[in-house]
C-alpha positions in Angstrom: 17.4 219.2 126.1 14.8 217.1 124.5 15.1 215.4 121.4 13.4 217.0 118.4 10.5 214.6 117.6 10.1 213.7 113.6 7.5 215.5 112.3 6.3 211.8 111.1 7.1 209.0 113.0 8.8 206.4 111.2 5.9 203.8 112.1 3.6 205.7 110.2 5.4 206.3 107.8 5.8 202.6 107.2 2.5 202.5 107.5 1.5 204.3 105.1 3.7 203.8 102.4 2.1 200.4 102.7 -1.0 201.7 102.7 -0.1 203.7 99.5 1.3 200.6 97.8 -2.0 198.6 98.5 -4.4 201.4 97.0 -2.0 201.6 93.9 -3.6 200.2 90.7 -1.5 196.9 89.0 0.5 199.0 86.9 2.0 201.2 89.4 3.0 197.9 91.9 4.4 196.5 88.9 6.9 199.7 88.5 7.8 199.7 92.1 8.4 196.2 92.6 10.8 196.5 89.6 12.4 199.5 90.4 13.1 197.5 94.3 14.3 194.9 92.0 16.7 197.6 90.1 17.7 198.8 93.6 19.1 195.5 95.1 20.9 194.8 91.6 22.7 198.3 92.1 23.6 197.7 95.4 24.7 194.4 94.7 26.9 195.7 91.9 28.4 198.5 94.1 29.6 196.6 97.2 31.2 193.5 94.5 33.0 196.3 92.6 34.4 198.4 95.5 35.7 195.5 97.3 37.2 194.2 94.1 38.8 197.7 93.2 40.2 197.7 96.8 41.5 194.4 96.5 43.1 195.1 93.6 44.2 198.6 94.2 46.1 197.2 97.1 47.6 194.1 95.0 49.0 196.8 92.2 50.2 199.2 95.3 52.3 196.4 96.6 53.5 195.2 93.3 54.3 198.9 92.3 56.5 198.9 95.5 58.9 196.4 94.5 59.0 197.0 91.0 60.2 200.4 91.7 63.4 198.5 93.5 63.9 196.2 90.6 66.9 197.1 88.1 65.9 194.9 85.2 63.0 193.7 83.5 63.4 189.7 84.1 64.4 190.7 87.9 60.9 189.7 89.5 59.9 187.1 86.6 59.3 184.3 88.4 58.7 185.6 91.8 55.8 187.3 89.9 54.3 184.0 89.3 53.1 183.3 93.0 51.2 187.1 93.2 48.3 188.3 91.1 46.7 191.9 90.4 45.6 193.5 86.9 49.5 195.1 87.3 51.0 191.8 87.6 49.1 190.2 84.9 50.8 193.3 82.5 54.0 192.7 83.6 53.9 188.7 83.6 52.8 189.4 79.7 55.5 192.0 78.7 58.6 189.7 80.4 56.8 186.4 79.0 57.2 187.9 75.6 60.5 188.7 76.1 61.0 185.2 77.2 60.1 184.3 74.0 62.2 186.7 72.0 65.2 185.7 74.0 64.2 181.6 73.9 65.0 181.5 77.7 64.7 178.6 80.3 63.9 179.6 83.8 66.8 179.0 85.0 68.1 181.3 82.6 65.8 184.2 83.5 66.6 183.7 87.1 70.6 183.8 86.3 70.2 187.2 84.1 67.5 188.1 86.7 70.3 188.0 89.4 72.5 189.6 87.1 70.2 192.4 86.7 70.3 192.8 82.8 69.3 191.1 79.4 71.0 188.4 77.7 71.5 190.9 74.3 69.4 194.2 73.5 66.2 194.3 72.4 65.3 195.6 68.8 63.4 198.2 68.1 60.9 195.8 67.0 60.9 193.7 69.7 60.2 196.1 72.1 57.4 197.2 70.1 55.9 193.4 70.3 56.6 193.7 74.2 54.9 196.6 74.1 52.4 195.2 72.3 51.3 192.2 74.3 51.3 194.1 77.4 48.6 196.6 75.7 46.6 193.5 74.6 46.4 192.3 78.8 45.4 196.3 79.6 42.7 195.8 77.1 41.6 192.6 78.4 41.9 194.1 82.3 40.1 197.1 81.2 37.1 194.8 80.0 37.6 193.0 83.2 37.6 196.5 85.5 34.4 197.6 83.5 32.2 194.3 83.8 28.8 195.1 85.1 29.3 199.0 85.6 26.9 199.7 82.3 24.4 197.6 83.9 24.7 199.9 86.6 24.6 202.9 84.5 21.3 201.7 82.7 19.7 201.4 86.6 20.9 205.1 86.6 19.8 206.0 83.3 16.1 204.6 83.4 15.3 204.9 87.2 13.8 208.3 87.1 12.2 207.1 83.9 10.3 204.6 85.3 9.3 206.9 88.2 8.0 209.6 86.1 6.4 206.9 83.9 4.6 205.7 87.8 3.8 209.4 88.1 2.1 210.3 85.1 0.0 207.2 85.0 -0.9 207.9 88.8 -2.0 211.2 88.0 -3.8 210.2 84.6 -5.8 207.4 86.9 -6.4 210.4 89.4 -8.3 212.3 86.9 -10.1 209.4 85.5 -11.4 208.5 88.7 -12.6 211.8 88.9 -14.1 212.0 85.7 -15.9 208.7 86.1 -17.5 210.2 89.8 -18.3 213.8 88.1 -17.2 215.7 90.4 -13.5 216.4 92.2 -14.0 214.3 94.8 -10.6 213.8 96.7 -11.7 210.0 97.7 -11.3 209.3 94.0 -8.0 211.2 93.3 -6.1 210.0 96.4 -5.3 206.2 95.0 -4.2 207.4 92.3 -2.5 210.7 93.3 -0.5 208.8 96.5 0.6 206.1 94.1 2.2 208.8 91.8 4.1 210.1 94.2 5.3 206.7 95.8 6.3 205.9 92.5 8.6 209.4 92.1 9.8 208.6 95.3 10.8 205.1 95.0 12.8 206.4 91.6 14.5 209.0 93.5 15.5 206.2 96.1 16.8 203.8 93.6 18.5 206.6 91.5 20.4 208.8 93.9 22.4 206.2 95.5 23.0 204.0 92.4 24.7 207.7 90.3 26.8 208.3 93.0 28.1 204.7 93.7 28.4 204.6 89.9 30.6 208.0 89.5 32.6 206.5 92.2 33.4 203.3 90.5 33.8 205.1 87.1 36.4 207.3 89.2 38.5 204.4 90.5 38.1 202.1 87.2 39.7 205.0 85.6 42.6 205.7 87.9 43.2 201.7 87.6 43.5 202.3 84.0 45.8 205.3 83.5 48.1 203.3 86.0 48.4 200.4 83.7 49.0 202.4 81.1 51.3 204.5 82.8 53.1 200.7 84.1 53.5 199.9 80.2 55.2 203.3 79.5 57.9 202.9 82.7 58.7 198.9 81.7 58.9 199.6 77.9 61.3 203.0 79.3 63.3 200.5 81.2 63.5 198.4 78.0 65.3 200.7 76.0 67.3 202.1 78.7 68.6 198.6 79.6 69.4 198.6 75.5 71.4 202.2 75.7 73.6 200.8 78.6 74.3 197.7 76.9 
């Protein structure tokens, strides 16, 4: 069986997009050069952040993992020194404030870490201050997680915009042109017609991609988030169980 043959080759469609492009007037290039400008930022934007989110993902997935084996707060204190991830900059914050409450050395955290409790209970009060501190680093990781993504969101936003804005100066030219040669003469609609429609297309290009890539990293930035905050509730839970048993 043959191949199906496209019903426009791909050279000439190159070819005449070009072609389009060079009959536009100087406000239409202007558009599409600045929506091909929107484009690369968006793309740019989406490949940083999903490799980030994967990184990090995989850093709070392995920190998660161990935690869940731990039996105390202070028992991964200082081995979570030498790691990094949004989850252990949380829980570096909640045990370094309890540091502080307790006014312990290292090697008293590693001596009550091997020992798998606290030196005395926490008050209710102190655990709020733990709690506290660690809601302060999910604030700052949250502003961290959502750097850039409302730039991408405006390139969502004011893509089509600029499109239409192409199209309906394209078709206003279109009719100019064929005011000015008095009769509808298709030679002096088709700049201005073709350069409407490259313009709507170009939109479309830059837009489509750029909504879904942002839903996507809206989706994971928010799963990163209700982990945290889910990692706050279990180590402040932990907290006050550790001050039951005691």
């Amino acid at each position: 069986m043959t191949a199906l043959t496209p019903l426009i080759p791909l050279p000439l469609a190159s070819a005449g997009v070009v072609y389009v492009f060079n009959q536009s007037d100087g406000f239409a290039k202007v558009i599409i050069i600045l929506l091909l400008v929107f484009s690369i930022q968006a793309w740019t934007i989406m490949v940083d952040k999903a490799t980030s989110l994967r990184g990090k993902r995989r850093k709070d997935r392995n920190f998660l993992n161990d935690f869940r084996d731990t039996q105390s707060p202070l028992d991964m204190a200082l081995s979570s020194r030498h790691t990094s991830g949004p989850m252990v900059e949380v829980y570096q914050s909640g045990v370094n404030e309890i540091i502080t409450l307790l006014d312990l050395s290292d090697r008293e955290v590693i001596r009550f870490g091997h020992e798998h409790r606290l030196p005395r209970p926490l008050s209710a009060y102190e655990v709020d201050r733990v709690r506290s501190a660690m809601e302060r680093t999910v604030s700052s990781q949250i502003n961290d997680l959502e750097r850039r993504l409302p730039i991408l969101g405006t390139t969502v936003t004011i893509s089509p915009f600029l499109g239409l804005l192409g199209t309906v100066w394209g078709v206003m030219m279109a009719f100019a042109g064929m005011a000015q040669a008095g009769r509808p003469d298709i030679s002096a609609m088709a700049p201005g017609v073709s350069g409407a429609l490259l313009t709507t297309v170009v939109g479309l290009i830059v837009a489509i991609p750029s909504v879904v890539g942002f839903n996507l990293l809206n989706s994971a930035t928010r799963q990163a988030i209700t982990a945290m905050d889910n990692f706050v509730d279990d180590f402040v839970s932990m907290l006050r169980l550790r001050n039951t048993e005691d």
